[in-house]
N, C-alpha and C positions, 0 to 999 in steps of 0.2 A: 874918929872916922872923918874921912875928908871928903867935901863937897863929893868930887867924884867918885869917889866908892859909894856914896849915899846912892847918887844915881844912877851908878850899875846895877847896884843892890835890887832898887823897884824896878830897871829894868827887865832884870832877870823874874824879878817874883811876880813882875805884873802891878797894875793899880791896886790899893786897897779894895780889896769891898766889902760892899755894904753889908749888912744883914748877919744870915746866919753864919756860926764857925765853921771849919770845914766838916763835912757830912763824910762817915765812911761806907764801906760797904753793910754793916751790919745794921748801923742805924738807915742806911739807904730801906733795908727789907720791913720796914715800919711801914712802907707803902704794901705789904701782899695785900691789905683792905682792899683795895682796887681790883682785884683781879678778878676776874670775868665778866658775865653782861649785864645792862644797865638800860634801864627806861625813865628817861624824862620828859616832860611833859614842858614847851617854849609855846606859850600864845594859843596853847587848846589845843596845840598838836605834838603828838607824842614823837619823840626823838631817841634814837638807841645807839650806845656805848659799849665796846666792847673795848677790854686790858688785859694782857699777857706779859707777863714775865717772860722773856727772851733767854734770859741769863742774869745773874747775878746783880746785875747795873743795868740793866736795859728793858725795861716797859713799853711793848708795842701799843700804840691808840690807833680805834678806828671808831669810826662815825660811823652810823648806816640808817637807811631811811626808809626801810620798816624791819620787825619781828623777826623775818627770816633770818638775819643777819649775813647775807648773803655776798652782796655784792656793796662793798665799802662804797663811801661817797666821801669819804676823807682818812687821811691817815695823818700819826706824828709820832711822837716821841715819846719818854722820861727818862732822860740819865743821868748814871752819876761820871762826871769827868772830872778828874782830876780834883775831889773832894766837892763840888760842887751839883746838885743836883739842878738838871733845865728841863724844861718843859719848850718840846719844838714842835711845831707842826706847819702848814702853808706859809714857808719862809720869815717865822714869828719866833722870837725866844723868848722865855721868861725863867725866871732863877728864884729858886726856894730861898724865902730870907726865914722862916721857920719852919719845923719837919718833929713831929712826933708821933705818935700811934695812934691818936686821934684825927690828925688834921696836918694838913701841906697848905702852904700861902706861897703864893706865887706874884714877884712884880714882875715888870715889864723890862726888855733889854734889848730888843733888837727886835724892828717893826713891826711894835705893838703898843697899845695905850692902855690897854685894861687890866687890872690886878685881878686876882681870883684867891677865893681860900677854901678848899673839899674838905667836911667837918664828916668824919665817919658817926656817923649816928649809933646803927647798929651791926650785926653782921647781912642783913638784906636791904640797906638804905643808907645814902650820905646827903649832903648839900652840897653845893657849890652857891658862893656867891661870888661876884662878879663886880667891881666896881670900876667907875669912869668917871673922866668930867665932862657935865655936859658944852655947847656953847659957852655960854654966862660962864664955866668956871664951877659951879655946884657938883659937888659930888654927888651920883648918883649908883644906885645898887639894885641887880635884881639875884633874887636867892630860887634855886632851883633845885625838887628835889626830886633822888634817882633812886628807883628800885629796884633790886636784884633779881631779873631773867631767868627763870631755872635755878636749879641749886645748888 
């Protein structure tokens, strides 16, 4: 192959990347754990989650800031494009580098700094833990966990 075909070649397929293989639709549905609403508790005050399956590839999120689940205070994403599964919300991306029937890990890609990884517990409870660096450069983690709304 010659120089130039090399560099068509990524041009066309894009940079490597990191992480997980391509994710398809089937292994995408490894996320229905998520689906529907969620109570967590961030500093003594309780915070609620609500997931919707949209369609085959597409996981609606919303935030909401009490029980009723009323009126969102935030919205985003999860999809699969183009073999790849992201997580978007307030013009933030992050990208699955591993995906199975337990747990999703998410790093960071587009103005964002924090990794995360949702570890499904049970069918009424997961974690999310959340990692960053602080200042100094120390990695730092808080583990948060969420309980299932109704049934």
């Amino acid at each position: 192959m010659t120089r130039y075909s090399l560099i068509l070649f990524a041009v066309i397929l894009g940079p490597p990347r990191p992480g997980a293989p391509p994710t398809t639709v089937a292994e995408f549905q490894a996320l229905r754990w998520l689906e529907g609403r969620w109570r967590g508790t961030h500093e003594g005050e309780p915070f609620y989650q609500s997931y919707h399956f949209r369609n085959d590839s597409t996981i609606d999120t919303r935030a909401f800031g009490d029980s009723t689940f009323h009126a969102a205070s935030d919205s985003g994403m999860i999809l699969l494009e183009q073999g790849v599964v992201k997580n978007r919300g307030g013009g933030a991306e992050w990208e699955a580098t591993s995906l199975d029937s337990r747990s999703v890990h998410f790093e960071p890609r587009k103005e964002a700094q924090i990794s995360f990884t949702w570890h499904r517990i049970s069918r009424t409870q997961w974690s999310a833990t959340i990692r960053w660096r602080d200042a100094s450069g120390l990695e730092r983690h808080q583990l948060y966990m969420l309980d299932r709304v109704g049934s």
